[in-house]
C-alpha positions in Angstrom: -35.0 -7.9 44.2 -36.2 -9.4 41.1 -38.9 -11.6 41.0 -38.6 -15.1 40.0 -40.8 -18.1 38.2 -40.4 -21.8 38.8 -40.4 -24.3 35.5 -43.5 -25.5 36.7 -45.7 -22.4 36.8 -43.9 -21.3 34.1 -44.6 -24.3 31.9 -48.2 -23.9 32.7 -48.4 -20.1 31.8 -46.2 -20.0 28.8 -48.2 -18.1 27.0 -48.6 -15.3 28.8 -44.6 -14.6 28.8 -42.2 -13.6 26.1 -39.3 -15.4 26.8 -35.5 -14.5 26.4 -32.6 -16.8 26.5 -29.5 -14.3 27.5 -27.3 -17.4 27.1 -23.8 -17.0 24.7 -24.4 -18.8 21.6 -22.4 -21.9 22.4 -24.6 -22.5 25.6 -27.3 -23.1 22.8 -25.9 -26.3 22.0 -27.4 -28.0 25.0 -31.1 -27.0 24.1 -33.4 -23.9 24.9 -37.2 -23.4 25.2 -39.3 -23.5 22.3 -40.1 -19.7 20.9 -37.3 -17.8 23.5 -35.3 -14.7 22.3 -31.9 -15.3 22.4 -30.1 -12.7 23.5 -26.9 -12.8 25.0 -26.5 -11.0 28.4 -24.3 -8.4 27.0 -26.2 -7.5 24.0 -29.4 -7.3 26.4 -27.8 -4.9 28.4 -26.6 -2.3 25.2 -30.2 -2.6 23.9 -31.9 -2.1 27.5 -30.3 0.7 27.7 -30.2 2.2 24.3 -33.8 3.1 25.5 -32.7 5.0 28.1 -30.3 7.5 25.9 -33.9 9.2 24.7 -36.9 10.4 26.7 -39.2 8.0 26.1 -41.8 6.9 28.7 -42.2 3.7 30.2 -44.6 1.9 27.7 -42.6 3.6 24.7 -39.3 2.0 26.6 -41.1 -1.5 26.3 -42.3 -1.4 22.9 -38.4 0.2 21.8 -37.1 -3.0 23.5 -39.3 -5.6 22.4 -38.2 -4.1 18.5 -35.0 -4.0 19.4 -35.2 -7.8 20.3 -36.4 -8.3 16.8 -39.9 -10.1 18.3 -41.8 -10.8 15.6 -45.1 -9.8 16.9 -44.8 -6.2 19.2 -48.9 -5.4 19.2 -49.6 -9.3 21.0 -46.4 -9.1 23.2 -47.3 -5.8 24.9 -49.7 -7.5 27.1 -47.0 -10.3 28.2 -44.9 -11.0 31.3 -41.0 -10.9 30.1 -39.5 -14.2 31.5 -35.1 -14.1 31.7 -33.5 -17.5 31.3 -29.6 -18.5 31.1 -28.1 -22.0 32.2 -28.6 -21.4 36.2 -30.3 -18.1 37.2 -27.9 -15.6 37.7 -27.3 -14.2 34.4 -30.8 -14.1 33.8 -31.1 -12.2 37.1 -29.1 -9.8 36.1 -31.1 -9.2 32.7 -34.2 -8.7 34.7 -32.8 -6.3 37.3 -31.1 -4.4 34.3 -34.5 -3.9 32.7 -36.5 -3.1 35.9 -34.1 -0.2 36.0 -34.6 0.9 32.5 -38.0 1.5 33.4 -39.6 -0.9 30.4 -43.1 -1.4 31.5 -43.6 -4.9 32.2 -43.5 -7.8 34.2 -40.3 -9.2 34.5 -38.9 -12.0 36.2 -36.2 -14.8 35.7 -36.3 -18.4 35.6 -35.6 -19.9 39.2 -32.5 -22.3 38.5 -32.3 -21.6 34.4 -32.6 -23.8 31.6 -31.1 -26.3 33.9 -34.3 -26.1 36.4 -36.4 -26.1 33.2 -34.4 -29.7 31.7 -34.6 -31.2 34.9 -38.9 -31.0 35.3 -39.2 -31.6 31.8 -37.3 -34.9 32.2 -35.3 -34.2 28.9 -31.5 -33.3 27.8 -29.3 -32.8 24.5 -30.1 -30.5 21.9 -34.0 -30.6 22.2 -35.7 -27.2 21.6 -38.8 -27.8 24.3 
């Protein structure tokens, strides 16, 4: 069972997660939250487990994937919490169940309700980056 975040707490610990959109491109039309990682669903899952085709250990896994990602910073974002977003939850539940399997050391959870749950507490719509 993957754990999940609620806008709320996660709008008042932002900066303690790196966060990845796993929305298609065309979803990002409607918005997304300021400094996410888009990465579609599909691609997540061919680059989660690309780190899995070598022996590398569990901290090795998580820096592989955060380069993969191409985020900017690797050496600040070891220390974060990996927050999964899409439009409702689900997809993003199933990015943070497929990298709980990998084994990438972190801790991962998805956005309760998606980007939808995050417009709807930040009282906000369109094509705002928030």
């Amino acid at each position: 069972m993957v754990k999940t975040i609620n806008a709320d707490e996660l709008k008042k610990n932002r900066k303690n997660y790196v966060l990845i959109d796993v929305r298609e491109q065309e979803e990002l039309l409607g918005g997304n939250i300021r400094d996410s990682i888009h990465l579609p669903l599909g691609q997540l899952i061919r680059k989660a487990r690309k780190t899995e085709k070598e022996e590398f250990g569990p901290e090795e896994r998580h820096h592989l994937f955060l380069v993969l990602t191409k985020q900017v910073d690797v050496k600040k974002s070891l220390g974060k919490k990996i927050c999964m977003y899409c439009s409702f939850g689900y997809r993003g539940s199933i990015a943070a169940d497929e990298l709980v399997k990998s084994g990438i050391k972190a801790d991962i959870v998805n956005l309760e309700g998606g980007f939808a749950a995050w417009e709807n507490h930040n009282g906000n719509s369109g094509t705002k980056t928030y």
